[in-house]
C-alpha positions as a Markdown table, in Angstrom:
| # | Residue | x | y | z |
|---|---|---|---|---|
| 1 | Unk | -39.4 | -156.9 | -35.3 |
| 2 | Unk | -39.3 | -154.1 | -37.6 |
| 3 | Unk | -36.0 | -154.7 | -39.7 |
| 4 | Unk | -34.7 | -154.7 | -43.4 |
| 5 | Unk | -34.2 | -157.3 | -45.0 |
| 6 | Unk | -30.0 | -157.3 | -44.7 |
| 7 | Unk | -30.2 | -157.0 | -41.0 |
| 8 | Unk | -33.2 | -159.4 | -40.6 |
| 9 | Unk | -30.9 | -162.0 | -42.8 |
| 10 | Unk | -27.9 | -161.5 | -40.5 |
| 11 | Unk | -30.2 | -162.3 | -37.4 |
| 12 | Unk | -31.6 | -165.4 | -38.7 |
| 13 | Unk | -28.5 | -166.6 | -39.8 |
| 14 | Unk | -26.3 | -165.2 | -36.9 |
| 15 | Unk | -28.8 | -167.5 | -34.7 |
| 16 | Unk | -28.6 | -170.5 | -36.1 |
| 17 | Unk | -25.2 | -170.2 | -36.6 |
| 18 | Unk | -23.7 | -172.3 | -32.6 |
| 19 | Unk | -25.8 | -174.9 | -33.1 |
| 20 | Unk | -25.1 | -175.5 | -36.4 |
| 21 | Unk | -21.3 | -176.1 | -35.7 |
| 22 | Unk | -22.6 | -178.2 | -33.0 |
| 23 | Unk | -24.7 | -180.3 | -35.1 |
| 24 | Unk | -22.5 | -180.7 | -38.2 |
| 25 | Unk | -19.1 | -181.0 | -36.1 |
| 26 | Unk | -20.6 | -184.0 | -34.0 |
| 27 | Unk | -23.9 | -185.6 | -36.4 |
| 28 | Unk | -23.5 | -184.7 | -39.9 |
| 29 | Unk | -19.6 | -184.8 | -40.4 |
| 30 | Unk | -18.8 | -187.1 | -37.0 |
| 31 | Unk | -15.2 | -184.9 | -36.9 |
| 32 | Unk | -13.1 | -185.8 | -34.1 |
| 33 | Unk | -10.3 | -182.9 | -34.8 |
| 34 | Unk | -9.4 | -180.1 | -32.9 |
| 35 | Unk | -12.6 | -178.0 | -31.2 |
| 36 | Unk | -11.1 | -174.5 | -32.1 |
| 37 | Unk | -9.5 | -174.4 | -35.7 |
| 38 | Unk | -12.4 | -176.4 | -37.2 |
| 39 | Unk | -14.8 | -173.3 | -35.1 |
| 40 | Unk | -12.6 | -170.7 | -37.0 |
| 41 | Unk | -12.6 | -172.5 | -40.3 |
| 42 | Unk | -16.5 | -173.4 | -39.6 |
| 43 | Unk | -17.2 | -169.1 | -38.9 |
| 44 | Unk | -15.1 | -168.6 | -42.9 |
| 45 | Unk | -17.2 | -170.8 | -44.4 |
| 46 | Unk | -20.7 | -169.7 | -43.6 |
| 47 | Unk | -19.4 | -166.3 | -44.2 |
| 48 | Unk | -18.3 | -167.5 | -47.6 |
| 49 | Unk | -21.7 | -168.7 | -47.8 |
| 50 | Unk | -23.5 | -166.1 | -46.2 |
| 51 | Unk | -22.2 | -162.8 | -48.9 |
| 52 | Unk | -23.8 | -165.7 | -51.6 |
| 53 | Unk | -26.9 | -165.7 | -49.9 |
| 54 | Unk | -26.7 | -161.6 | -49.2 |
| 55 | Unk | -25.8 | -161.2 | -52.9 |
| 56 | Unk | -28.8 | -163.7 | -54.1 |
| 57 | Unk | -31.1 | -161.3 | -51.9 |
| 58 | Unk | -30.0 | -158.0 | -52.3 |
| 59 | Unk | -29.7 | -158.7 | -56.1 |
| 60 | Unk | -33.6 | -160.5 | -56.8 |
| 61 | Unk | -34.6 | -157.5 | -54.9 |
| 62 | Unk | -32.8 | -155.2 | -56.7 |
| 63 | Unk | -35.0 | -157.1 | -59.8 |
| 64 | Unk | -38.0 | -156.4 | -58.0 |
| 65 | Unk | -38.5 | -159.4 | -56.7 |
| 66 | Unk | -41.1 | -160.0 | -52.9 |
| 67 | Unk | -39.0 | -159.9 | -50.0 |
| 68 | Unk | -39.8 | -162.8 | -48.6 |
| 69 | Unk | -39.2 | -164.7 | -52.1 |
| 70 | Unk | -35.3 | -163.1 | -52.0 |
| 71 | Unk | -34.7 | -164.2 | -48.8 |
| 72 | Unk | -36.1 | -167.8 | -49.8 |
| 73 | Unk | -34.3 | -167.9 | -53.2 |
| 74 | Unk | -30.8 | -167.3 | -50.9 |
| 75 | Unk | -31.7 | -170.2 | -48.6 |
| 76 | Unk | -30.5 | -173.1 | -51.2 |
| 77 | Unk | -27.2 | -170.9 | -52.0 |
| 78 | Unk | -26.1 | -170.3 | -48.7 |
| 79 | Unk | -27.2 | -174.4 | -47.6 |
| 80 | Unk | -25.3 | -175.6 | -50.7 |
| 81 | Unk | -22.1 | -173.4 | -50.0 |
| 82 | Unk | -21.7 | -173.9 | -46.5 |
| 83 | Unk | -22.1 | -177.8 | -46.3 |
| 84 | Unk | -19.9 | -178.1 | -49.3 |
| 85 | Unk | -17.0 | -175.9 | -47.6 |
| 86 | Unk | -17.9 | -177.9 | -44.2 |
| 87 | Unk | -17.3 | -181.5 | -46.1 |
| 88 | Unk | -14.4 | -180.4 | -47.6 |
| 89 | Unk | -12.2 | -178.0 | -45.5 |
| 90 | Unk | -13.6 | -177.4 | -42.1 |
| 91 | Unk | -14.6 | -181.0 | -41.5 |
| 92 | Unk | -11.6 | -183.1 | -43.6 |
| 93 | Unk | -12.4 | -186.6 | -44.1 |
| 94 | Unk | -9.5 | -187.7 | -42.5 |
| 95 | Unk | -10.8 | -186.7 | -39.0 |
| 96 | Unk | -14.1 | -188.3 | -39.2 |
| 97 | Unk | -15.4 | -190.8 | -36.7 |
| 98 | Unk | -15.4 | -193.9 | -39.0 |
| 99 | Unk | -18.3 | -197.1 | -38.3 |
């Protein structure tokens, strides 16, 4: 499409972000809370996660590091972040579906 890498980031990410919440909110964390707090706590964490991954990118290519190496380097940070935040404060265990 013609983009730098920070915007191209923020489209990949900014895409995946719905069904994400979706996924983790009903499969990965089974939370049964409220819809719209844990959306709004959901949206801080991955941008918690998200200025990781930016500064992971924008700083290995600062080092002269490939593109497309930068942006992979930034995938683990911004996984590890955001599903640690999710576990923890957007998804509590006390409102998880228990089996």
């Amino acid at each position: 499409m013609g983009l730098g890498d920070v915007p191209a980031n923020a489209l990949g990410y900014g895409c995946g972000l719905g069904l994400s919440f979706l996924l983790n909110r009903r499969w990965t964390f089974k939370y049964e809370g409220p819809f719209w707090p844990a959306m709004v706590k959901f949206l801080m964490a991955v941008g918690v996660a998200y200025l990781a991954n930016l500064g992971v990118v924008i700083g290995a290519i600062g080092l002269g590091v490939n593109d497309y190496i930068a942006q992979t380097l930034g995938v683990p940070i911004y996984t590890t972040i955001a599903y640690a935040l999710s576990g923890q404060y957007v998804f509590p265990r006390r409102t998880r579906r228990t089996y």
